[in-house]
Jmol script that loads the backbone (N, CA, C; Angstrom):
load data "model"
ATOM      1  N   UNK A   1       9.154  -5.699   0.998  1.00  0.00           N
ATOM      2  CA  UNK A   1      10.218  -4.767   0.698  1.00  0.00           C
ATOM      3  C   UNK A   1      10.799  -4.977  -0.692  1.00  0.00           C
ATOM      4  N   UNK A   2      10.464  -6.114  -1.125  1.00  0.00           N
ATOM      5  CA  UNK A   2      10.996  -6.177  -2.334  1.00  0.00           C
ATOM      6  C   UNK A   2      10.945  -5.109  -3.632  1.00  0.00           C
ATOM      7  N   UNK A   3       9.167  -4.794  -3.508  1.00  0.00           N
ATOM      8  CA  UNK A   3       8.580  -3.677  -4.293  1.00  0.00           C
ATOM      9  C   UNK A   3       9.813  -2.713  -4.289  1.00  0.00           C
ATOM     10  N   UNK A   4      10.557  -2.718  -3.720  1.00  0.00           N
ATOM     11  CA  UNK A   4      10.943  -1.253  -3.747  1.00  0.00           C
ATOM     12  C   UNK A   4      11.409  -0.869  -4.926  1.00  0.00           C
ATOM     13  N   UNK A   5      11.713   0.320  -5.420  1.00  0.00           N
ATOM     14  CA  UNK A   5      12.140   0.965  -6.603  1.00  0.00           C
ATOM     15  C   UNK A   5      10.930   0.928  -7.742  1.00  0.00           C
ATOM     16  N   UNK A   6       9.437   0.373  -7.296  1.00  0.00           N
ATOM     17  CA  UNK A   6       8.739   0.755  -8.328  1.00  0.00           C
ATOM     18  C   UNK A   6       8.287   1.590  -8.635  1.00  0.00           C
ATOM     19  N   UNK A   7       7.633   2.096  -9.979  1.00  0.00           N
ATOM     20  CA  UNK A   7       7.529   3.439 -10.274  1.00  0.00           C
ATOM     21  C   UNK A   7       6.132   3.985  -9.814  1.00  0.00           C
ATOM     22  N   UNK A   8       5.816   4.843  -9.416  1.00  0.00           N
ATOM     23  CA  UNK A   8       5.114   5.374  -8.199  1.00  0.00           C
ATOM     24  C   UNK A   8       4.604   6.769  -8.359  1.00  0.00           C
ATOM     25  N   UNK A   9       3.319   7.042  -8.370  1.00  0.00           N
ATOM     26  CA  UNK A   9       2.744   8.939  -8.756  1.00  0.00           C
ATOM     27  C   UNK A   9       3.341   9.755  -6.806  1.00  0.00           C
ATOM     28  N   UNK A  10       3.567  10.663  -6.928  1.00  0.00           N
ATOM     29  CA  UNK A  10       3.507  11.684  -5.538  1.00  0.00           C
ATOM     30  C   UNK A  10       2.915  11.158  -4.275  1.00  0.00           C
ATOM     31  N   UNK A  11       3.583  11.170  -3.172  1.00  0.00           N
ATOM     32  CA  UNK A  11       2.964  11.500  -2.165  1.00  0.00           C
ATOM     33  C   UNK A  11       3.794   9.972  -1.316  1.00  0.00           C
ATOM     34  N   UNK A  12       3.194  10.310   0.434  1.00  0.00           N
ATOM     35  CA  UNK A  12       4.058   9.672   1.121  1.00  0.00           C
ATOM     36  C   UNK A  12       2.677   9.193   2.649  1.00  0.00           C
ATOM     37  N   UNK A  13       2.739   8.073   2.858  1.00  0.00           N
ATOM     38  CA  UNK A  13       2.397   7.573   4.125  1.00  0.00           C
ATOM     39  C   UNK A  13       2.756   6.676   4.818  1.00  0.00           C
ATOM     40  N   UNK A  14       2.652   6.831   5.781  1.00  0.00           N
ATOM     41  CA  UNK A  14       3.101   5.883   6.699  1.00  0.00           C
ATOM     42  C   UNK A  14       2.310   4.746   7.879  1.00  0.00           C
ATOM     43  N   UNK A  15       2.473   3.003   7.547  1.00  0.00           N
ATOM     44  CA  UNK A  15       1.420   2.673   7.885  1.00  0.00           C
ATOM     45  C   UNK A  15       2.226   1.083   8.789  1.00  0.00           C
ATOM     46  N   UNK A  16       0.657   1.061  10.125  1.00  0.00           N
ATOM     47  CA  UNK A  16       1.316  -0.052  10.796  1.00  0.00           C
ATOM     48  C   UNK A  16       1.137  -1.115   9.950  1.00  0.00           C
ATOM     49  N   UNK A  17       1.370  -2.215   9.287  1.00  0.00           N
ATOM     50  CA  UNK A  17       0.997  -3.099   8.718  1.00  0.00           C
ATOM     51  C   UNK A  17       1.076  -4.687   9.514  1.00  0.00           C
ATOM     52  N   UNK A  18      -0.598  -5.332   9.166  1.00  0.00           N
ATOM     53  CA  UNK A  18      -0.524  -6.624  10.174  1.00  0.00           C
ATOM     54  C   UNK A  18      -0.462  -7.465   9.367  1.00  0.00           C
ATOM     55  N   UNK A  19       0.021  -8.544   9.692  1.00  0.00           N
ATOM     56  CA  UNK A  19       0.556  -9.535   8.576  1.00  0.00           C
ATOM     57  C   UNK A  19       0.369 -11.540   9.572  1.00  0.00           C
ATOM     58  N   UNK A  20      -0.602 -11.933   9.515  1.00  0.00           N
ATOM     59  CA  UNK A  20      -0.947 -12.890  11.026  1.00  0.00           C
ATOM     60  C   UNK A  20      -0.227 -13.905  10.272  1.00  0.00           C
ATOM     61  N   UNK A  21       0.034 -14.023   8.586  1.00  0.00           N
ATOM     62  CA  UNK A  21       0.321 -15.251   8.300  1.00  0.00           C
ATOM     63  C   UNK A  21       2.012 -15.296   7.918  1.00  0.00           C
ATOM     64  N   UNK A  22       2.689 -14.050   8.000  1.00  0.00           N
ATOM     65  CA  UNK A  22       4.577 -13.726   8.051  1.00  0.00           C
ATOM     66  C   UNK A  22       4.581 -12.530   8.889  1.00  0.00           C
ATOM     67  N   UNK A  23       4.649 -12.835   9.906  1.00  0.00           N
ATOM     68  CA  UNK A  23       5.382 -11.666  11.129  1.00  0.00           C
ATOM     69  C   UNK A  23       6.434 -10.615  10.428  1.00  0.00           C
ATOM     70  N   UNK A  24       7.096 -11.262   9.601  1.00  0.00           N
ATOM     71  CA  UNK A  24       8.258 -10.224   9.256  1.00  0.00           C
ATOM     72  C   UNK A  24       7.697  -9.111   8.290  1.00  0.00           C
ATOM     73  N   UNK A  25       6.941  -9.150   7.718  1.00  0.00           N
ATOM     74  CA  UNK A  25       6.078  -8.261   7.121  1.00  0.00           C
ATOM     75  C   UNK A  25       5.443  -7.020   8.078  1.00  0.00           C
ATOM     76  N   UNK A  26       5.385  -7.741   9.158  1.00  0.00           N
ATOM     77  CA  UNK A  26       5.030  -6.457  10.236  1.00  0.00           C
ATOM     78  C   UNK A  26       5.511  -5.413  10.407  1.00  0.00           C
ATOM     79  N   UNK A  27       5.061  -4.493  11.032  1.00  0.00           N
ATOM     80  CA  UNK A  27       6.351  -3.270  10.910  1.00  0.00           C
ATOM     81  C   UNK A  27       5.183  -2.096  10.694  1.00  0.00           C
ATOM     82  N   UNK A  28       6.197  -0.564  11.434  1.00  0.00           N
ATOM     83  CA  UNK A  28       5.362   0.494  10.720  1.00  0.00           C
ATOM     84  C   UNK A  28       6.584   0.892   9.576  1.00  0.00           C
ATOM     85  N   UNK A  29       6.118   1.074   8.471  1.00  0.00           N
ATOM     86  CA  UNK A  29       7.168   0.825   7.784  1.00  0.00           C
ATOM     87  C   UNK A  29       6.425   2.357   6.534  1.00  0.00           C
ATOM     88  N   UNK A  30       6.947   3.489   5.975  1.00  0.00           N
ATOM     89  CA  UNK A  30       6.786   4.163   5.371  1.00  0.00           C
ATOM     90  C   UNK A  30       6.951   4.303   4.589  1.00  0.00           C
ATOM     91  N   UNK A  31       6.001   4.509   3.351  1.00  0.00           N
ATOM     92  CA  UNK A  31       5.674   4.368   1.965  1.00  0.00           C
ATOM     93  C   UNK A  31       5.996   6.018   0.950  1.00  0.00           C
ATOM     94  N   UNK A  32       7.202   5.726   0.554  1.00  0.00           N
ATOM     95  CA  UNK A  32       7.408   7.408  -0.064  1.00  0.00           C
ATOM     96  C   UNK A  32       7.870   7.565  -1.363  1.00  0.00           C
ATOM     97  N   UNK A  33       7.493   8.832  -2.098  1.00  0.00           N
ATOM     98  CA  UNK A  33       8.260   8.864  -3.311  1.00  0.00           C
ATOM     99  C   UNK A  33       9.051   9.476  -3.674  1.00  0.00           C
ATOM    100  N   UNK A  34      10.479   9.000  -4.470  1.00  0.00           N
ATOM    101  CA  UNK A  34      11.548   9.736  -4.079  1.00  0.00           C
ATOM    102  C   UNK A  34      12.164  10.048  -5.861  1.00  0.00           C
ATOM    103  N   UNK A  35      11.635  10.686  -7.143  1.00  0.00           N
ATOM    104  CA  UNK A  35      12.039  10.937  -8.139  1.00  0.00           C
ATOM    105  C   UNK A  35      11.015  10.012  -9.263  1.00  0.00           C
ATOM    106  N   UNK A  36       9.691  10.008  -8.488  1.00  0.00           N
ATOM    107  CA  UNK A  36       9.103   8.966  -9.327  1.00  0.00           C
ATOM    108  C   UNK A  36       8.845   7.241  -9.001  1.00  0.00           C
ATOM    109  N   UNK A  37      10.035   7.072  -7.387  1.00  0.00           N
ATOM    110  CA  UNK A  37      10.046   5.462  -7.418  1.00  0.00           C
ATOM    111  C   UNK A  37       9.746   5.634  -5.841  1.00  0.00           C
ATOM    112  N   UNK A  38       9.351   4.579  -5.672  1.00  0.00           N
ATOM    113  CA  UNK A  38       8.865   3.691  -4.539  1.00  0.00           C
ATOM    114  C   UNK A  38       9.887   3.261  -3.037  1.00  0.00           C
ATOM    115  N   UNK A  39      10.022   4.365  -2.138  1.00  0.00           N
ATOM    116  CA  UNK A  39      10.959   3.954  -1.235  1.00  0.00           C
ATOM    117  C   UNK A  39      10.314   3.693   0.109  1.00  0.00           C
ATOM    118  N   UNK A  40      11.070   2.228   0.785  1.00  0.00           N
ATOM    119  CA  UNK A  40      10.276   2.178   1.879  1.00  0.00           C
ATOM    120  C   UNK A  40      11.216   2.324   2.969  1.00  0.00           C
ATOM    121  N   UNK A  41      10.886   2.945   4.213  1.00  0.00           N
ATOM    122  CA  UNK A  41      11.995   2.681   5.367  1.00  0.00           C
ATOM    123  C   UNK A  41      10.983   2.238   6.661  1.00  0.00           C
ATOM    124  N   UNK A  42      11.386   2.348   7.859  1.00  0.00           N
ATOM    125  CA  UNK A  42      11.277   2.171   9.331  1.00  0.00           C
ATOM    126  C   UNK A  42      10.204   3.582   9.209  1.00  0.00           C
ATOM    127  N   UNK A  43       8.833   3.552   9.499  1.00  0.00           N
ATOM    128  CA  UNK A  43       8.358   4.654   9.482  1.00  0.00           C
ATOM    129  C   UNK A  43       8.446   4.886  11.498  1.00  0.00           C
ATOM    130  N   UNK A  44       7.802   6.178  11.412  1.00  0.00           N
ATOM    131  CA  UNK A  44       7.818   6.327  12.957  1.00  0.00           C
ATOM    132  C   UNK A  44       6.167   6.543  13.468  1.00  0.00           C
ATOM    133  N   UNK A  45       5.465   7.931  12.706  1.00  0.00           N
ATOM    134  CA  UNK A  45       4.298   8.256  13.437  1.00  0.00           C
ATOM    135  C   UNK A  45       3.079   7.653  12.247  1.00  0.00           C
ATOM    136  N   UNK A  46       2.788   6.880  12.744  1.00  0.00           N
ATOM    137  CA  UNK A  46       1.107   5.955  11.933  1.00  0.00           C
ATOM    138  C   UNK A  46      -0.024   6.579  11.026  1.00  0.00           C
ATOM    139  N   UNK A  47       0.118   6.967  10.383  1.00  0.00           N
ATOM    140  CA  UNK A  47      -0.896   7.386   9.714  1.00  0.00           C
ATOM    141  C   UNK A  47      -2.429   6.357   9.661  1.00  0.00           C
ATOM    142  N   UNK A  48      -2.442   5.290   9.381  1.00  0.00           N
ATOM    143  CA  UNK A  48      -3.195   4.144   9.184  1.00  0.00           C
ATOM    144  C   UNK A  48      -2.545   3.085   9.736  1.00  0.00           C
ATOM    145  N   UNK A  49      -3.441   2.020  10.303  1.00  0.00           N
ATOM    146  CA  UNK A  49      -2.924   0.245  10.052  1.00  0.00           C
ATOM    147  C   UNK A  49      -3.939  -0.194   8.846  1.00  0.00           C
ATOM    148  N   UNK A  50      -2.860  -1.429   8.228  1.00  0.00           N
ATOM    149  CA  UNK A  50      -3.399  -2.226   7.041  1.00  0.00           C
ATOM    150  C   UNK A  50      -3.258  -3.630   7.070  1.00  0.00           C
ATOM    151  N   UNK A  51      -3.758  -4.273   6.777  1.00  0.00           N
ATOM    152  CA  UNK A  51      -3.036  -5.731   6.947  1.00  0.00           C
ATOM    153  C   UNK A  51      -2.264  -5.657   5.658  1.00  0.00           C
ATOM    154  N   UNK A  52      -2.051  -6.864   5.166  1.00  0.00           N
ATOM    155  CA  UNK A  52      -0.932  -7.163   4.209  1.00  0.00           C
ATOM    156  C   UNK A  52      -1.653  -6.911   3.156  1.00  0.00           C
ATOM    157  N   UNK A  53      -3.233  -7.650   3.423  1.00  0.00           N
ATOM    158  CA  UNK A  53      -4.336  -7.633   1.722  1.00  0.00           C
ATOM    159  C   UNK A  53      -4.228  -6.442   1.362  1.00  0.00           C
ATOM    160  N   UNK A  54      -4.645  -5.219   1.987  1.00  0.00           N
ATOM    161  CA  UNK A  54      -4.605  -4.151   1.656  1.00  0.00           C
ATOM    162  C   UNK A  54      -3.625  -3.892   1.157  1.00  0.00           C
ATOM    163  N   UNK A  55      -2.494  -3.764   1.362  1.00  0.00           N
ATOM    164  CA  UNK A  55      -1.000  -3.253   0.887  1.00  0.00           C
ATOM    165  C   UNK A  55      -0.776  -4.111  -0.189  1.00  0.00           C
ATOM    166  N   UNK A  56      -1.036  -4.966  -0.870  1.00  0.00           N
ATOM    167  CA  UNK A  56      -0.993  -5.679  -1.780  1.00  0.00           C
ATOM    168  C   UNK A  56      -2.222  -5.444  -2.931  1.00  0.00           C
ATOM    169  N   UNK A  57      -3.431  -5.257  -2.318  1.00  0.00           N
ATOM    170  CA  UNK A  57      -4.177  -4.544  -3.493  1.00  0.00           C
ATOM    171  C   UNK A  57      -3.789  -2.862  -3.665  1.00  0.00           C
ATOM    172  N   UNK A  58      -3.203  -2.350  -3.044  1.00  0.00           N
ATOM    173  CA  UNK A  58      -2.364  -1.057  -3.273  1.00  0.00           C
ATOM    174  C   UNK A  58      -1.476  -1.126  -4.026  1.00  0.00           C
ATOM    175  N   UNK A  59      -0.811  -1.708  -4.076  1.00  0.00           N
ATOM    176  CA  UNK A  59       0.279  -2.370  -4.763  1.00  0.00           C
ATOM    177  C   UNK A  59       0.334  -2.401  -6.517  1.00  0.00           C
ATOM    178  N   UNK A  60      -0.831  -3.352  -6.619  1.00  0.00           N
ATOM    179  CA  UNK A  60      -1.981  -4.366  -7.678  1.00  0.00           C
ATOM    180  C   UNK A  60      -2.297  -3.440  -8.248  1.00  0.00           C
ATOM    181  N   UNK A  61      -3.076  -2.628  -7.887  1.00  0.00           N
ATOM    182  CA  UNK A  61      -4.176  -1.656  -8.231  1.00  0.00           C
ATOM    183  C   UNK A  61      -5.599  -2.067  -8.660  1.00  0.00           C
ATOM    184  N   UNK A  62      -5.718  -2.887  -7.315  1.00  0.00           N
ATOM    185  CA  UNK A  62      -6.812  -3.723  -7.332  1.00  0.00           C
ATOM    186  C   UNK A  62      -8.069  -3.446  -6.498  1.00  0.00           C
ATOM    187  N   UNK A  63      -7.668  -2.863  -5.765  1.00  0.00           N
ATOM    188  CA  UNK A  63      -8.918  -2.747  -5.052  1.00  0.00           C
ATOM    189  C   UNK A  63      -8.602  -1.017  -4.277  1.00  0.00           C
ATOM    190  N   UNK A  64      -9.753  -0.578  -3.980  1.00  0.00           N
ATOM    191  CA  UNK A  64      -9.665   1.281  -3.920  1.00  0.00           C
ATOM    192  C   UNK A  64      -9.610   1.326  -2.202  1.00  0.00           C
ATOM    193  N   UNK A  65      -8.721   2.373  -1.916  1.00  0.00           N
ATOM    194  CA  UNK A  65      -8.824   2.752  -0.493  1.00  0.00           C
ATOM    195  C   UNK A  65     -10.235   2.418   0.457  1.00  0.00           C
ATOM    196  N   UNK A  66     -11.571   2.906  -0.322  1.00  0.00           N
ATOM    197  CA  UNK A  66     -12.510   3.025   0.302  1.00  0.00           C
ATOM    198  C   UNK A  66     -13.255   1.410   0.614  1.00  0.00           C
ATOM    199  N   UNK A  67     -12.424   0.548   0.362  1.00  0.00           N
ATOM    200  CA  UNK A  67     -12.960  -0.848  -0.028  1.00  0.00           C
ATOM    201  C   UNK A  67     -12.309  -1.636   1.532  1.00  0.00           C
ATOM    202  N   UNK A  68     -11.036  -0.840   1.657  1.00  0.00           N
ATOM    203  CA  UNK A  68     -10.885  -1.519   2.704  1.00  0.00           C
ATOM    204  C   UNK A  68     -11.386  -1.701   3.826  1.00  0.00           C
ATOM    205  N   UNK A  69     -12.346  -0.514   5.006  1.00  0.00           N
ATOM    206  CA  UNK A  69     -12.771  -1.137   5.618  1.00  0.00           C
ATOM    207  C   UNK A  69     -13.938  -2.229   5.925  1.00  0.00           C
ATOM    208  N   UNK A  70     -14.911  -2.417   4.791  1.00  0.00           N
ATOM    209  CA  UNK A  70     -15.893  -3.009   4.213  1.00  0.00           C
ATOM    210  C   UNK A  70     -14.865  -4.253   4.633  1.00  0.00           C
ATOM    211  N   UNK A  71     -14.064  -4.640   4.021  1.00  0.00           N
ATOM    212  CA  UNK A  71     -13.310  -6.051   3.952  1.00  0.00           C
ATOM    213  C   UNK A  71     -12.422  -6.139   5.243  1.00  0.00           C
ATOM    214  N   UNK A  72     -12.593  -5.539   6.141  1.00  0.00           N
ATOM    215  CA  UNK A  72     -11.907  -5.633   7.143  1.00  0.00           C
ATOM    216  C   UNK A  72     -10.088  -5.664   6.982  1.00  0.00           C
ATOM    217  N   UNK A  73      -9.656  -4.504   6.442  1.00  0.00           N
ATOM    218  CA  UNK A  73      -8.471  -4.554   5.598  1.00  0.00           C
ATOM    219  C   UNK A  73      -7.564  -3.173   6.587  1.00  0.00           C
ATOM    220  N   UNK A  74      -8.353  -2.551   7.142  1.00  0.00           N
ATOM    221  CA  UNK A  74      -8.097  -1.270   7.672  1.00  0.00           C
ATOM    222  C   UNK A  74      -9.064  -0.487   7.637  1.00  0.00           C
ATOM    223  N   UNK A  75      -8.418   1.212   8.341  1.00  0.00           N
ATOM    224  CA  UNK A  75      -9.259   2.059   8.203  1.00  0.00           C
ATOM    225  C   UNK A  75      -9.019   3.482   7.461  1.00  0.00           C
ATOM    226  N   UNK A  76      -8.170   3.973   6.917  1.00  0.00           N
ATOM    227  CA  UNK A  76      -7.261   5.094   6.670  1.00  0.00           C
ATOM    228  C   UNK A  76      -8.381   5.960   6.259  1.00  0.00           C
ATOM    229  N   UNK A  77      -7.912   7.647   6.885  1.00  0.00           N
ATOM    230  CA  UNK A  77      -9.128   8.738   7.209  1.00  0.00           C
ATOM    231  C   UNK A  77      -9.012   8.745   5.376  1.00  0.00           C
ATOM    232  N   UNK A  78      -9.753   9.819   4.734  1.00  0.00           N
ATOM    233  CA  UNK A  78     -10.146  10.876   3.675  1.00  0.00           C
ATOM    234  C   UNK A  78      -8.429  11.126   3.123  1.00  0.00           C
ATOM    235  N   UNK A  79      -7.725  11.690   3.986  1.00  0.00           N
ATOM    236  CA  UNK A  79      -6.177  11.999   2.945  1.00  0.00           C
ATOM    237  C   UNK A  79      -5.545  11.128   2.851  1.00  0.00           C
ATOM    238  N   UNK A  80      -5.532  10.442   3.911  1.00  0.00           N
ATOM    239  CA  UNK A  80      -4.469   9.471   3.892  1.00  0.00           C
ATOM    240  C   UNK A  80      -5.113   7.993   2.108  1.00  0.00           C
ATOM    241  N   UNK A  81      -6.253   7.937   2.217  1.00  0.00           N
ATOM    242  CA  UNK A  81      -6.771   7.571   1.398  1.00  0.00           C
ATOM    243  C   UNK A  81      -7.010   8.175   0.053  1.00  0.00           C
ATOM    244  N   UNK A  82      -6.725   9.702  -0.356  1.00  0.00           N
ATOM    245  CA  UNK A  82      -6.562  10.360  -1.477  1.00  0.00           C
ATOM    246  C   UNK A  82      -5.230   9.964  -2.015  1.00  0.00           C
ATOM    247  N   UNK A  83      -3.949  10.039  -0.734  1.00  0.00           N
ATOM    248  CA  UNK A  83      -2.353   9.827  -0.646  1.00  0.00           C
ATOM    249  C   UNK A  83      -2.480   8.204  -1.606  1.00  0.00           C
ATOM    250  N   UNK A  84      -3.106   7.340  -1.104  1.00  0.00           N
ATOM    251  CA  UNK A  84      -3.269   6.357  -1.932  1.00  0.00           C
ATOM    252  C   UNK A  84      -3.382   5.881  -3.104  1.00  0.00           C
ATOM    253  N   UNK A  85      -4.539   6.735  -3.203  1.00  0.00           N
ATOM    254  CA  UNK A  85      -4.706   6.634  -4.391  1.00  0.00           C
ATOM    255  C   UNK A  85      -3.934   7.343  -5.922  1.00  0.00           C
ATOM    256  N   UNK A  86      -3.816   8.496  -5.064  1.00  0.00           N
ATOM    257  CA  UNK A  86      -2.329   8.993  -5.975  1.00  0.00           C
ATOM    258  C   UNK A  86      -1.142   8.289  -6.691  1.00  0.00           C
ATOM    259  N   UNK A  87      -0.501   7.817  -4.955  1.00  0.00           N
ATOM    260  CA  UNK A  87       0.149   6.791  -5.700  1.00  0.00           C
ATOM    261  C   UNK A  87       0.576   5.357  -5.917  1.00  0.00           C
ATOM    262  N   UNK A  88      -0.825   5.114  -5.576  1.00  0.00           N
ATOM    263  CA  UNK A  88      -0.959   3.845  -7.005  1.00  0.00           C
ATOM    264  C   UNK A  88      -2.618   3.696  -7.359  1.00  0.00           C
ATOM    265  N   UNK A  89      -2.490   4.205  -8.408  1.00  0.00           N
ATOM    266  CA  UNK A  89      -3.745   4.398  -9.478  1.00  0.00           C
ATOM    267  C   UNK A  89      -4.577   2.908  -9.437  1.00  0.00           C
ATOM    268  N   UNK A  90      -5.103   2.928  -9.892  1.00  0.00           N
ATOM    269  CA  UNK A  90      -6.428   1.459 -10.084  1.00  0.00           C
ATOM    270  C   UNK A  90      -5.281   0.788 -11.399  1.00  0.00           C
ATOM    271  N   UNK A  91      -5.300  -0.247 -11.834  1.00  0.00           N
ATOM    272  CA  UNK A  91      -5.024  -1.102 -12.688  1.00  0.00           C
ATOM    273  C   UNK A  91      -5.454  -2.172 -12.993  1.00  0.00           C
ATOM    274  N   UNK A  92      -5.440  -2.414 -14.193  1.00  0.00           N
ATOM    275  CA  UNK A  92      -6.305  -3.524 -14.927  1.00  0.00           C
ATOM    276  C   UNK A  92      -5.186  -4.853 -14.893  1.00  0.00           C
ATOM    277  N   UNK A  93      -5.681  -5.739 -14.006  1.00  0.00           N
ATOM    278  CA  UNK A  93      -4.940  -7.518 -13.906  1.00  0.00           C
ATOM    279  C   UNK A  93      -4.963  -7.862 -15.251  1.00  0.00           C
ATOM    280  N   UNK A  94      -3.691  -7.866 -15.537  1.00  0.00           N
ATOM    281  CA  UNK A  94      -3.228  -9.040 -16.625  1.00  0.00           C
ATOM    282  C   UNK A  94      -2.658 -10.341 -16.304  1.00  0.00           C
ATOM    283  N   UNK A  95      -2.741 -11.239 -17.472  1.00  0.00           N
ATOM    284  CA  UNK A  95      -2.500 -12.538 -16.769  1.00  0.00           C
ATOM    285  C   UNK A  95      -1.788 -12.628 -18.104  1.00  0.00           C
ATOM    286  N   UNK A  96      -0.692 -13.446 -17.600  1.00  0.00           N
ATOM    287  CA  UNK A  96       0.838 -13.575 -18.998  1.00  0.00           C
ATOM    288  C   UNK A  96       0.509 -14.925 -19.540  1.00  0.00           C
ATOM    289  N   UNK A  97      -0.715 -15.993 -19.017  1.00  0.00           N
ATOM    290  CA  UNK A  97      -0.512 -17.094 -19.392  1.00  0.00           C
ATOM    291  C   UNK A  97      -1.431 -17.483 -20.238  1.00  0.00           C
ATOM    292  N   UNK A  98      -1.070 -18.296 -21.170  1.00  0.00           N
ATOM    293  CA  UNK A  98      -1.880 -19.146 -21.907  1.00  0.00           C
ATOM    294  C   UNK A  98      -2.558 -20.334 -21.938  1.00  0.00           C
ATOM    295  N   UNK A  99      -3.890 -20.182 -21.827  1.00  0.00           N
ATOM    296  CA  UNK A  99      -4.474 -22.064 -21.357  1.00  0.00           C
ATOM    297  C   UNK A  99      -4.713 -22.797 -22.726  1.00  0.00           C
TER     298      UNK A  99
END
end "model"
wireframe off; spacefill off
backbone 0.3
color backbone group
């Protein structure tokens, strides 16, 4: 929940999320955009379940909807997986540190 208020392209789903290693992360909890930013509440009707990896390479912009069930991450149909990708685009990992 912390994410919240990040900046975020269109669109809204709602997903059970499993989380085996912080319970409190659990939840169906709904993913929406409200002026550009990132709002989450108590969702009600399921669109998808995800575990946490997934929702975190969503997040990242690390890894693509279609990757997840390959990795055992979930299953989310064709829209719900376009909805995704909308909003949050692929992104390139930067790393802030210096070795």
């Amino acid at each position: 929940r912390h994410i919240e208020g990040m900046q975020i392209e269109r669109g809204s789903f709602t997903a059970q999320i499993v989380d085996a290693q912080c319970p409190w992360n659990e939840g169906v909890w709904k993913f929406d955009e409200d002026k550009g930013v990132l709002k989450i509440s108590v969702g009600k009707d399921v669109d998808c379940e995800l575990s946490i990896h997934a929702l975190a390479a969503l997040i990242y912009g690390t890894q693509d909807p279609d990757d997840f069930a390959h990795l055992g991450w979930g299953e989310p149909n064709q829209p719900v997986k376009d909805v995704m990708r909308s909003m949050f685009p692929p992104k390139t990992p930067y790393l802030h540190e210096m070795f």
